[in-house]
DODOKOL-727029 format. One line per 10 residues: number of its first residue (from 0); their letters; for each residue x, y, z of C-alpha. Coordinates in steps of 0.2 Angstrom, whole numbers. Layout:
NUM	a	X:Y:Z ~ ...
end
This chain:
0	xxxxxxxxxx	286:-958:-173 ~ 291:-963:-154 ~ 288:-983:-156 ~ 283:-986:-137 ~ 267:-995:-133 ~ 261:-996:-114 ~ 248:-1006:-104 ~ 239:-986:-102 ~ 237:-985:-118 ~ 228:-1001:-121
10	xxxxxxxxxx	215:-999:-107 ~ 212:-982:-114 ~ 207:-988:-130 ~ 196:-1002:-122 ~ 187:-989:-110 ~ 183:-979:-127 ~ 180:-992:-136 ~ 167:-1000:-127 ~ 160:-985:-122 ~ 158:-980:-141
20	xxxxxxxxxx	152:-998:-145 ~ 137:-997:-132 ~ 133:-981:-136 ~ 136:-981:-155 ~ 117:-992:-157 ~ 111:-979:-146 ~ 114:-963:-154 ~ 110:-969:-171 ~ 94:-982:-169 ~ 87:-973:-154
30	xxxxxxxxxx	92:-955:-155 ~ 92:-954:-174 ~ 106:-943:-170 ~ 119:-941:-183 ~ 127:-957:-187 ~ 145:-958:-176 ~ 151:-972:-189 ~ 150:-975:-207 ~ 163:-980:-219 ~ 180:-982:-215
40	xxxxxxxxxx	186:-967:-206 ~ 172:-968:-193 ~ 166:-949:-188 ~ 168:-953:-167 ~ 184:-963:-165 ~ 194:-948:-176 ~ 186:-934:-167 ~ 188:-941:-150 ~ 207:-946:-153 ~ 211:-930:-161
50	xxxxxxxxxx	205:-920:-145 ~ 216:-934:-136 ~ 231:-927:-147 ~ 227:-910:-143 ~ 225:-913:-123 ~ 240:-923:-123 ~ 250:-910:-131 ~ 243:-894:-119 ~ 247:-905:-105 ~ 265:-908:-111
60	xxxxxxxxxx	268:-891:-113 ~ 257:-883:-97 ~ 270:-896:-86 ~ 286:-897:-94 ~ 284:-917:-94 ~ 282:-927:-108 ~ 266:-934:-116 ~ 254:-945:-107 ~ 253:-955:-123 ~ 265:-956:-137
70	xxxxxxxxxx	258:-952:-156 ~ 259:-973:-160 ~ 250:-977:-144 ~ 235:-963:-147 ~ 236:-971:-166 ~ 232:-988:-157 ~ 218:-980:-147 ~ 211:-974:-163 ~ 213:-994:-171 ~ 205:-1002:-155
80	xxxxxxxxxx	189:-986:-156 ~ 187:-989:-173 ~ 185:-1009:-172 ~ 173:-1008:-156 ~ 161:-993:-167 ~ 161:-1004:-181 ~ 155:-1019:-175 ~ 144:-1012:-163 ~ 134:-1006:-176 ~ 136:-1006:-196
90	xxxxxxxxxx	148:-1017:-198 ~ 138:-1029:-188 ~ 126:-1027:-175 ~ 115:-1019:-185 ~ 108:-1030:-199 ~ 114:-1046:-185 ~ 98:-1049:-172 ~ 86:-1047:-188 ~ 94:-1057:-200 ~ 93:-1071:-187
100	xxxxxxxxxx	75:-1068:-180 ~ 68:-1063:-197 ~ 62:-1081:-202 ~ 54:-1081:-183 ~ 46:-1063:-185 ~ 39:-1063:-202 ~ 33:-1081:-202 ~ 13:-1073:-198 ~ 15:-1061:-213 ~ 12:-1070:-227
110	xxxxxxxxxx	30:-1070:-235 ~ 32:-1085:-246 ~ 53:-1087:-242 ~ 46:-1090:-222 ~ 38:-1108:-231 ~ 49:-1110:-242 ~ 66:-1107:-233 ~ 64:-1108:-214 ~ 63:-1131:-215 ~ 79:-1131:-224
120	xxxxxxxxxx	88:-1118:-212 ~ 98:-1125:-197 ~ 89:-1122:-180 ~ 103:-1121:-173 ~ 106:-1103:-180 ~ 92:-1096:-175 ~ 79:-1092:-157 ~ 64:-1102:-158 ~ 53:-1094:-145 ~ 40:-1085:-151
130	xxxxxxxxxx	35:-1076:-137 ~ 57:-1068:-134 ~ 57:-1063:-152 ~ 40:-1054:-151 ~ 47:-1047:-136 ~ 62:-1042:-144 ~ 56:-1033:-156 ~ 38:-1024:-145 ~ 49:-1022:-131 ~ 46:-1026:-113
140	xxxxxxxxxx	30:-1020:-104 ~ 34:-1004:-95 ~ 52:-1009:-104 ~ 55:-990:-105 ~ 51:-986:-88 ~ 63:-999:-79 ~ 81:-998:-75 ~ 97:-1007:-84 ~ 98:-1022:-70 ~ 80:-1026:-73
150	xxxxxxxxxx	80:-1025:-90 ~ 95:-1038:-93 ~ 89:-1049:-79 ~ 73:-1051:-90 ~ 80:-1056:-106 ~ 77:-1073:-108 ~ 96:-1078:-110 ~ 91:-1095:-110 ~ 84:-1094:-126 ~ 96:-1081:-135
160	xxxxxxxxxx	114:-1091:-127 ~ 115:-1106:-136 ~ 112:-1098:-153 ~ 123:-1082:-150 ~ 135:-1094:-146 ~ 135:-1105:-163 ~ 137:-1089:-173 ~ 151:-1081:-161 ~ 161:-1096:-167 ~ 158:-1092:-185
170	xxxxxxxxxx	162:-1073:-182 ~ 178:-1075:-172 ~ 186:-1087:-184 ~ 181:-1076:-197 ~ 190:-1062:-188 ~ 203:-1073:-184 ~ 205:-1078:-201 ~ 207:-1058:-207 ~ 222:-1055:-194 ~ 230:-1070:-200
180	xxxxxxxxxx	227:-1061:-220 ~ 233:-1045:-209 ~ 250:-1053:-204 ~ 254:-1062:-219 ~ 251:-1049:-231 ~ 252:-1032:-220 ~ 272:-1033:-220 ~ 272:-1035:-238 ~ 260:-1019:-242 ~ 268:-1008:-230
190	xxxxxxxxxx	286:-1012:-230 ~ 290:-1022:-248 ~ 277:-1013:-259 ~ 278:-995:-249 ~ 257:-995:-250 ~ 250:-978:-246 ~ 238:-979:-233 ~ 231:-962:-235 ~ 215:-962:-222 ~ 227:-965:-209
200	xxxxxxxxxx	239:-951:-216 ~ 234:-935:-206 ~ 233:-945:-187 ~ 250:-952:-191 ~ 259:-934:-195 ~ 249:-928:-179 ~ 255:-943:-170 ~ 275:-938:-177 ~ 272:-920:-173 ~ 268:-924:-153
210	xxxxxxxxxx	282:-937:-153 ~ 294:-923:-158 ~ 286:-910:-145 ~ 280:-900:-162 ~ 263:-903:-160 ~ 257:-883:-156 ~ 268:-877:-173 ~ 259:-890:-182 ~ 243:-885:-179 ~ 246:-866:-182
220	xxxxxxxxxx	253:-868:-197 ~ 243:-856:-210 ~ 238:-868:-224 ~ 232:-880:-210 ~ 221:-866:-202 ~ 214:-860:-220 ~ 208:-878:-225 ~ 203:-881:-206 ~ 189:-865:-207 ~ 187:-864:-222
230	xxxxxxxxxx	176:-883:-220 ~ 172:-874:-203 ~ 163:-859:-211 ~ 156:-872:-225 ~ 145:-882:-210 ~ 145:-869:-199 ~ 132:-859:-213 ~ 124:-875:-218 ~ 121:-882:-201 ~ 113:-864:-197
240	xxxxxxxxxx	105:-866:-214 ~ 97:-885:-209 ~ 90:-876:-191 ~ 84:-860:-197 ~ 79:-862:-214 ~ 80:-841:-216 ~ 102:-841:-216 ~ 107:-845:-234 ~ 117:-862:-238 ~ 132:-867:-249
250	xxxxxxxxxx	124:-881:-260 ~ 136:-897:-258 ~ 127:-907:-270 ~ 125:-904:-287 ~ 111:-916:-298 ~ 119:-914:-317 ~ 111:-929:-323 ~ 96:-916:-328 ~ 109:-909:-341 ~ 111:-926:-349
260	xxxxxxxxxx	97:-936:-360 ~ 88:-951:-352 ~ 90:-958:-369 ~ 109:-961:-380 ~ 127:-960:-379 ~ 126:-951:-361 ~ 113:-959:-354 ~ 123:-966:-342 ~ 124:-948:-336 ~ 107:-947:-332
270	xxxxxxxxxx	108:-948:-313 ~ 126:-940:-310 ~ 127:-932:-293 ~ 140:-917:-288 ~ 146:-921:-272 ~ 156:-908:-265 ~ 164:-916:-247 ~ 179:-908:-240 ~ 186:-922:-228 ~ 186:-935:-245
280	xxxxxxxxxx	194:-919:-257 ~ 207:-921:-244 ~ 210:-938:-244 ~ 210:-940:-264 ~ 226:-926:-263 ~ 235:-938:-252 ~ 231:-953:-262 ~ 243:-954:-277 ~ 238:-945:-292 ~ 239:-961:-303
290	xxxxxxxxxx	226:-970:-291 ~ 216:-955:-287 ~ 214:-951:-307 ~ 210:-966:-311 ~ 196:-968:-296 ~ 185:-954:-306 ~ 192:-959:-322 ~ 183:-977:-324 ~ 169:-971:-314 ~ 164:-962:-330
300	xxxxxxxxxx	170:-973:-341 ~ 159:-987:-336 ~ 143:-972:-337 ~ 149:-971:-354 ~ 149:-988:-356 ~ 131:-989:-351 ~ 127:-978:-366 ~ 139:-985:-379 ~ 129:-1001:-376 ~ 113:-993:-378
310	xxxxxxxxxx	118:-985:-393 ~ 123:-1001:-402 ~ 108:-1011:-395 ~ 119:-1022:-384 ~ 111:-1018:-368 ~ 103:-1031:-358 ~ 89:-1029:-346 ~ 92:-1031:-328 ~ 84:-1047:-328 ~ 97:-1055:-338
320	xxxxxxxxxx	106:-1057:-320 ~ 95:-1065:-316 ~ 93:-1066:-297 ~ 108:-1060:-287 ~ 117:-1055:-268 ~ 126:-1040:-273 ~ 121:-1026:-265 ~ 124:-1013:-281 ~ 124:-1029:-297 ~ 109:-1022:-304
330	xxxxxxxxxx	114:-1022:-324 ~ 124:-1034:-331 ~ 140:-1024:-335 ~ 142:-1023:-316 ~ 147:-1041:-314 ~ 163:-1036:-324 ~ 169:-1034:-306 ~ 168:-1052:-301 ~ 181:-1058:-314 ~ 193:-1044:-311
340	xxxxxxxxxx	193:-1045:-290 ~ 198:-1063:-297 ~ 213:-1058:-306 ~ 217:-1044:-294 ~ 217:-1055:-280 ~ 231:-1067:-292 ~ 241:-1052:-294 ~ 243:-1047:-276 ~ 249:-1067:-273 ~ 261:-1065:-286
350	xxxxxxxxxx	266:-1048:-278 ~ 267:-1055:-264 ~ 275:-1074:-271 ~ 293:-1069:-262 ~ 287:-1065:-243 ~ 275:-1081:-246 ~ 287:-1091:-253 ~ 300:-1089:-236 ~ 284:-1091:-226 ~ 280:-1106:-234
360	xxxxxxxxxx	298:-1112:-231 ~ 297:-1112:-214 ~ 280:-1118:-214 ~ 285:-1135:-223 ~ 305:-1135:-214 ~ 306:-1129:-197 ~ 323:-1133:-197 ~ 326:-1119:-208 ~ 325:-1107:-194 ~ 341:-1112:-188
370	xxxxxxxxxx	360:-1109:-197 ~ 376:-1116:-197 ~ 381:-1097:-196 ~ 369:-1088:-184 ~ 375:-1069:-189 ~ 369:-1074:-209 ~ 353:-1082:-210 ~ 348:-1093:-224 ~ 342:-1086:-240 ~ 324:-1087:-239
380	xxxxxxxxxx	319:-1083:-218 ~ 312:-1068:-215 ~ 320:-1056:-203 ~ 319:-1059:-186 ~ 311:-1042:-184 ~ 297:-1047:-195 ~ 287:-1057:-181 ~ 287:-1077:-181 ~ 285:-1081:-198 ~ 275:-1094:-197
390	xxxxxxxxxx	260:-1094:-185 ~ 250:-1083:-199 ~ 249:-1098:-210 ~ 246:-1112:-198 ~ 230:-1099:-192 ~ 227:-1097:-210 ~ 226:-1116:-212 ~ 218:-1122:-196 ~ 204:-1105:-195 ~ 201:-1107:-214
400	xxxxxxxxxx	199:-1127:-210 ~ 188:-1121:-196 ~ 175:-1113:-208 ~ 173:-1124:-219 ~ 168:-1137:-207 ~ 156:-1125:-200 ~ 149:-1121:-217 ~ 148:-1139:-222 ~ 138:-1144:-205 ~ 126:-1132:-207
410	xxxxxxxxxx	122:-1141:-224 ~ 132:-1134:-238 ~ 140:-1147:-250 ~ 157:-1152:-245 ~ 162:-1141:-263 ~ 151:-1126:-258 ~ 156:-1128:-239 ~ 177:-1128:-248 ~ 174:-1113:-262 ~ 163:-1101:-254
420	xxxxxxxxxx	176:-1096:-237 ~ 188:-1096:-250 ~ 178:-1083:-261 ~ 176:-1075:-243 ~ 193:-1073:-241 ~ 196:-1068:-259 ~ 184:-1051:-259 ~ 190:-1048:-239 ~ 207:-1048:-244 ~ 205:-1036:-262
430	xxxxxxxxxx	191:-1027:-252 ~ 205:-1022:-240 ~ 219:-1015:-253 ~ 207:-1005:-260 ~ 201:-995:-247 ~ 218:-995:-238 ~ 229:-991:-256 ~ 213:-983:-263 ~ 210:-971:-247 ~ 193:-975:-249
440	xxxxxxxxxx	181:-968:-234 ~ 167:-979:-241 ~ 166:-992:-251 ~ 152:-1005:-256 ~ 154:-1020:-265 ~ 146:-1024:-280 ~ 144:-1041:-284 ~ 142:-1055:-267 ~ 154:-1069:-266 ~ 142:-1080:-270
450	xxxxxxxxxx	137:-1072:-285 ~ 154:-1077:-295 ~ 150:-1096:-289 ~ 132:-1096:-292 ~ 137:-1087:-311 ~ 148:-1102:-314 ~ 140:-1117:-307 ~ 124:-1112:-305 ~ 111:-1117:-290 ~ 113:-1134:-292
460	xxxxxxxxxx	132:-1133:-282 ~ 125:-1125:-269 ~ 110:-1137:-267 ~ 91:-1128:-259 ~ 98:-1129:-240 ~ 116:-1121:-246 ~ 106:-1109:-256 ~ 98:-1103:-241 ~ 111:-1105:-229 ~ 122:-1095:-239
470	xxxxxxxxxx	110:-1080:-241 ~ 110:-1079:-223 ~ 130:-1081:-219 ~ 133:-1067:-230 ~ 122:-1055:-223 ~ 129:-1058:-205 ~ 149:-1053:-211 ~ 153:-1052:-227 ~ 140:-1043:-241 ~ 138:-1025:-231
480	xxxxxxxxxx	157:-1020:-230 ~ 153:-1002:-227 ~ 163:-1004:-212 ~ 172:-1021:-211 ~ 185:-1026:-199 ~ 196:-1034:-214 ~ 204:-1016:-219 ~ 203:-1008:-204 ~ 215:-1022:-198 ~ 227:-1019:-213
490	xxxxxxxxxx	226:-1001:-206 ~ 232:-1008:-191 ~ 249:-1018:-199 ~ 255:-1000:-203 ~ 253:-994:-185 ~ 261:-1012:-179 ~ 275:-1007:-191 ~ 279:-989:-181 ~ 281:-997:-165 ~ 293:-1007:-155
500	xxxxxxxxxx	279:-1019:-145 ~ 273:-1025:-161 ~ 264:-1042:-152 ~ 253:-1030:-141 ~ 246:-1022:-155 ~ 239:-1041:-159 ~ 234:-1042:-141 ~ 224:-1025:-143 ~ 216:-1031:-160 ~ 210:-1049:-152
510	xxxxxxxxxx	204:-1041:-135 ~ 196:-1028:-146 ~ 188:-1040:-157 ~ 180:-1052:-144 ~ 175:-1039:-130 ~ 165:-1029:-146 ~ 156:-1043:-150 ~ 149:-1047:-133 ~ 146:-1031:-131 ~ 138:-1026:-148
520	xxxxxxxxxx	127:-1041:-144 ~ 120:-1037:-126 ~ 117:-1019:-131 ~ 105:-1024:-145 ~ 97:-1037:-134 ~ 97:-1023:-120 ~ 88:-1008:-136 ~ 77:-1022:-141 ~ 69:-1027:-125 ~ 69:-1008:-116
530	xxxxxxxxxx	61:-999:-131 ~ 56:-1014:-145 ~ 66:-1015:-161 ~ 53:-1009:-172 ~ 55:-993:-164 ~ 74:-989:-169 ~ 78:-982:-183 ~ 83:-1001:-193 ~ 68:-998:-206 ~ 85:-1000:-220
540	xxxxxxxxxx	93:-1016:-211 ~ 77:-1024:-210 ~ 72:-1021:-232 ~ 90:-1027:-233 ~ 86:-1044:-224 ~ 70:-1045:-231 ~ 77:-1042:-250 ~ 93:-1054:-244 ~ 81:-1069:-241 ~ 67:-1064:-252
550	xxxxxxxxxx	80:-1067:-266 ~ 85:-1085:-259 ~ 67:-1089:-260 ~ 66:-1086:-278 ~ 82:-1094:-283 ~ 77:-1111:-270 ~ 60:-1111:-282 ~ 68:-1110:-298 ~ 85:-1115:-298 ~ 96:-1112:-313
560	xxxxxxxxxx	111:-1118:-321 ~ 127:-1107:-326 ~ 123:-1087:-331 ~ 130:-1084:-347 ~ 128:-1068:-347 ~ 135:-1064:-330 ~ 151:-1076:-335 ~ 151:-1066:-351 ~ 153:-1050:-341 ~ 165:-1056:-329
570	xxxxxxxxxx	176:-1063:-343 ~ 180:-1046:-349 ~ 180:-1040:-332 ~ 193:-1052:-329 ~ 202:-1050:-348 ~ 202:-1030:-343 ~ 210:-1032:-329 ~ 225:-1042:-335 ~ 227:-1029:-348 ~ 227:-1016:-334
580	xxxxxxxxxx	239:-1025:-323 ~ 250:-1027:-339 ~ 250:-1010:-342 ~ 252:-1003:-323 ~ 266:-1014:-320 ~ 277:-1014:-337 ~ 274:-996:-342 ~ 280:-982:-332 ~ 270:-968:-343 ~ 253:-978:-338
590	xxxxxxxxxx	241:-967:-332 ~ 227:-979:-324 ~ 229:-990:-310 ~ 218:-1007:-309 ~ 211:-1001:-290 ~ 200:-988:-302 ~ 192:-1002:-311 ~ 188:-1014:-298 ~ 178:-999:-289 ~ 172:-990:-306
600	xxxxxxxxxx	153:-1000:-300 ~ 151:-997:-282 ~ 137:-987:-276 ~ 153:-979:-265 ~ 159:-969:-282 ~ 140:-961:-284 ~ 147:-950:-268 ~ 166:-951:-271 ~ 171:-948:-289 ~ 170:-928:-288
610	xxxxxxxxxx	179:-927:-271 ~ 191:-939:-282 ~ 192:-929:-296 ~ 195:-911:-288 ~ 208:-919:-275 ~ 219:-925:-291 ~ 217:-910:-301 ~ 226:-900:-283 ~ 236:-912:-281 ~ 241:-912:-302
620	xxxxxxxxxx	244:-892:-303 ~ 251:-892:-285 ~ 266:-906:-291 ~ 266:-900:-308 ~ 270:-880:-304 ~ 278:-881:-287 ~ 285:-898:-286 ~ 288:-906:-270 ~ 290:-891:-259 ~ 275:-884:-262
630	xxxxxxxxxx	268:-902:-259 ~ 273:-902:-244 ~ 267:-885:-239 ~ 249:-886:-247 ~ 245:-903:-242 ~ 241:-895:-226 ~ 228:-886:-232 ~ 219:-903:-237 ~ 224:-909:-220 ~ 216:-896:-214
640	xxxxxxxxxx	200:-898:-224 ~ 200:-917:-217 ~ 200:-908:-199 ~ 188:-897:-202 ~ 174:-909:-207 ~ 176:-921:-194 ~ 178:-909:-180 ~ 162:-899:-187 ~ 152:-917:-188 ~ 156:-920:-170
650	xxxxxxxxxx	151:-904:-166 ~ 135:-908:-172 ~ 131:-924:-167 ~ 135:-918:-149 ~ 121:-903:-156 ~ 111:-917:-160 ~ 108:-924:-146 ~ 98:-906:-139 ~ 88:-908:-154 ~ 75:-919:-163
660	xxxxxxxx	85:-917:-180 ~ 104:-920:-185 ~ 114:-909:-196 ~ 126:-922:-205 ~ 141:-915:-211 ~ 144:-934:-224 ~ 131:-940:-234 ~ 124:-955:-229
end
């Protein structure tokens, strides 16, 4: 792939960016049009930038000249869209303005947690004018009716500015602290370990095609064209189907769990779901058949575990949790997860112990930089083409520093305020290898990081006012990670790697990160007080937040001590896992691979384990009969499959928007 980077390519990708940012909220609260984001292969940023391929190539060809943009920099475009429609919407902005007026809001409606929680939570965090956040979420009078100066000239910045500004501290060191994560670790997935990165597969090989002028072949080649209309005529029928109820559908959802009893050794079948998704088929057949089997593989495995234990009468009720963050920790056996991100997280340090090890070198002895002989450097410096070598960590130090200060001001224990960005870190970081090595296009966690802390300390460590503040820091950034930054960024050290202007693509990341924010926050300001929050469609961010601090409330009421049963569980979480690690890295005939089990709870497999499963049964008989050439030639048809449904799902949220319903191509 051509490795140049240019100032055109940047302002391109901030012009779409924010323009997908603003208007992001605004399609899917206000229009209730079908979602443009979601997951980690958003909908709009791929459909846009593939048209960009397809217009830069025609215009290449039509003139005789060379590409407006080259394939690294239309790869950057996509990295900058995706970061500005993520936090413009799920990955923040969504659950943000009512997790932080929720205790302001709901404080007339009886809800015990508004006594109990709102004295011990900092002021500082939240806007303490009754009449803005009634306002905010009523909307203006005659709100809808006026223009876009008059409605952000009545916003009552005064009140909104100072808190806006305490949490943009908290969320730009955050991010901050994930680019550092991205340039100590990215290097070492993409170049040392040779990670897959297979949601980012099918715009780099566009991206190579344009560079090497092949870009019209590429696209007419036959397999391509079979996968693309075949999911063509798939939506094409069902989208008929969903506005004319008269046109016959192909069912893309299958409910088996009828043929499986409610009670005994498959009861953990009992609610199994057939999804049948072209776009994620495709990505399981680029993933690597050892990870993608092993993705539906312990999916079922852990249904079967549900029933062995029920069989032997060693099922627990849900309340033996207790009372928990994670968003899918609902039976015990699920908090198997928590010990093994723990040992997963060890073995990607001791992966990685080498490249830290050098960094580390040079973090403690600047001096080592230099050499007696300057053509041999000394054992243990990176290469000077891997970037300075040492910024990463001083950021790592001073932005992880940074947080817990924060945390520890607002009230948590100086422990609590240390372990919990640390158990941040830990699930941002294992979060990110999974989806990036996993080719996951949604993923959900299943325990908090909190819970892992609260399991083994109990309440007491975090104290009532860490409790609370807790519940309410994880919510802003860290317990939804349907569409986090963290991996997206680790997407973004494989694109730095393909070109030569590797420090711009830092520059593109910051710029992208900060002007998002901003933007994501006057936009929802703007919704709020033109139309009133209550009447976007946020009825699921708001049960969320109100389940979020509802559960504090009980735990702040009735503290406990250390959850043996959740410790229990996340002992053999952690005690499989070694075994798995064990296994996967001294035993070449291993056919699981530990991302499988880390993921074999999240709500993300209901959707994704039949996709998974029928991508690695292609991609099993395609390597096993043809080999390597046929790979080659029939993984276009999966590419194609990938095409197809985003460039259908565009197609109808651009439908959607001359109709009061949506046909969605994903499942939401």
């Amino acid at each position: 792939m051509n490795g140049r980077l240019r100032l055109r390519a940047l302002l391109t990708g901030l012009i779409l960016g924010l323009g997908l940012c603003i208007y992001t909220p605004i399609n899917n609260a206000l229009l209730h049009n079908a979602p443009l984001g979601g997951g980690h292969f958003p909908l709009a940023p791929f459909f846009i930038v593939t048209w960009l391929f397809v217009f830069d190539a025609l215009a290449s060809r039509l003139t005789k000249r060379p590409p407006f943009f080259s394939g690294v920099e239309l790869m950057v475009v996509w990295l900058m869209m995706v970061l500005f429609s993520a936090i413009g919407f799920a990955g923040l902005g969504e659950t943000f303005f009512i997790n932080i007026t929720a205790p302001e809001r709901f404080a007339k409606d009886a809800y015990r947690w508004t006594e109990a929680l709102t004295p011990m939570l900092p002021q500082a965090w939240f806007p303490h004018s009754p009449d803005a956040v009634t306002l905010f979420f009523e909307g203006l009078e005659g709100g809808k009716e006026m223009g876009l100066t008059a409605v952000l000239s009545a916003i009552p910045w005064d009140v909104w500015l100072p808190v806006l500004s305490v949490w943009s501290l908290f969320i730009l060191a955050a991010f901050f602290v994930m680019i550092c994560l991205m340039n100590l670790f990215g290097r070492q997935w993409v170049v040392n370990e040779r990670v897959d990165f297979p949601l980012i597969r099918v715009p780099m090989l566009m991206g190579e095609a344009l560079d090497q002028k092949q870009f019209i072949s590429w696209w007419s080649n036959k397999y391509l064209l079979i996968g693309l209309t075949f999911a063509g005529l798939l939506h094409l029928l069902n989208g008929l189907h969903f506005y004319y109820p008269s046109v016959p559908q192909l069912p893309t959802l299958i409910l088996a769990g009828s043929y499986f009893p409610k009670f005994g050794l498959f009861s953990g079948f009992y609610k199994l779901k057939l999804y049948f998704v072209p776009a994620f088929v495709g990505f399981a057949f680029l993933t690597t058949r050892q990870i993608s089997f092993s993705m539906w593989a312990f999916y079922l495995l852990g249904c079967l575990l549900f029933g062995l234990l029920y069989v032997f009468g060693w099922q627990l009720p849900e309340a033996a949790l207790g009372t928990t963050f994670g968003p899918d920790l609902a039976r015990p056996e699920g908090a198997q997860t928590i010990g093994s991100y723990a040992i997963f997280f060890i073995f990607l340090i001791w992966l990685a112990r080498h490249h830290l090890m050098e960094t580390v070198t040079c973090f403690l002895r600047p001096s080592c930089l230099g050499g007696e002989n300057l053509h041999e450097p000394k054992f243990g410096i990176p290469p000077k083409e891997w970037g300075p070598p040492i910024w990463p960590l001083w950021g790592l130090v001073i932005g992880m520093a940074f947080l817990m200060a924060w945390c520890w001001w607002f009230g948590l224990s100086i422990s609590a305020a240390v372990l919990l960005p640390l158990a941040f870190m830990l699930v941002m970081l294992v979060s990110s290898r999974i989806v990036c090595q996993g080719g996951l296009p949604y993923f959900t966690l299943t325990a908090a990081p909190s819970d892992g802390l609260m399991g083994l300390f109990g309440t007491p460590f975090f104290g009532p006012v860490g409790i609370a503040a807790t519940a309410v820091m994880q919510k802003i950034l860290f317990l939804d990670v349907r569409e986090a930054v963290a991996p997206t960024l680790f997407h973004g050290s494989k694109i730095r790697q393909e070109t030569r202007r590797r420090n711009l693509v830092l520059v593109a990341i910051g710029l992208s990160l900060v002007l998002a924010l901003a933007t994501a926050f006057v936009t929802m300001l703007y919704l709020g007080y033109k139309y009133g929050l209550r009447e976007l469609n946020l009825e699921w961010a708001t049960q969320t937040v109100l389940a979020n601090y509802e559960n504090a409330q009980r735990l702040v009421d009735l503290p406990v001590g250390p959850n043996k049963w959740l410790l229990t569980y996340a002992g053999v979480g952690a005690l499989i896992m070694v075994v798995l690690i064990y296994c996967y890295y001294k035993l070449p005939w291993w056919p699981l691979h530990p991302l499988g089990y880390l993921v074999a709870y999240s709500a993300g497999m209901k959707i994704l384990w039949f996709p998974f499963f029928l991508g690695w049964l292609c991609n099993h008989l395609v390597l096993h009969y043809g080999g390597t050439s046929l790979f080659n030639r029939v993984r276009f048809l999966f590419i194609g499959l990938i095409l197809g449904d985003f460039l259908m799902g565009g197609a109808y949220a651009v439908v959607g928007l001359f109709n009061e319903q949506a046909y969605t191509v994903f499942p939401l």
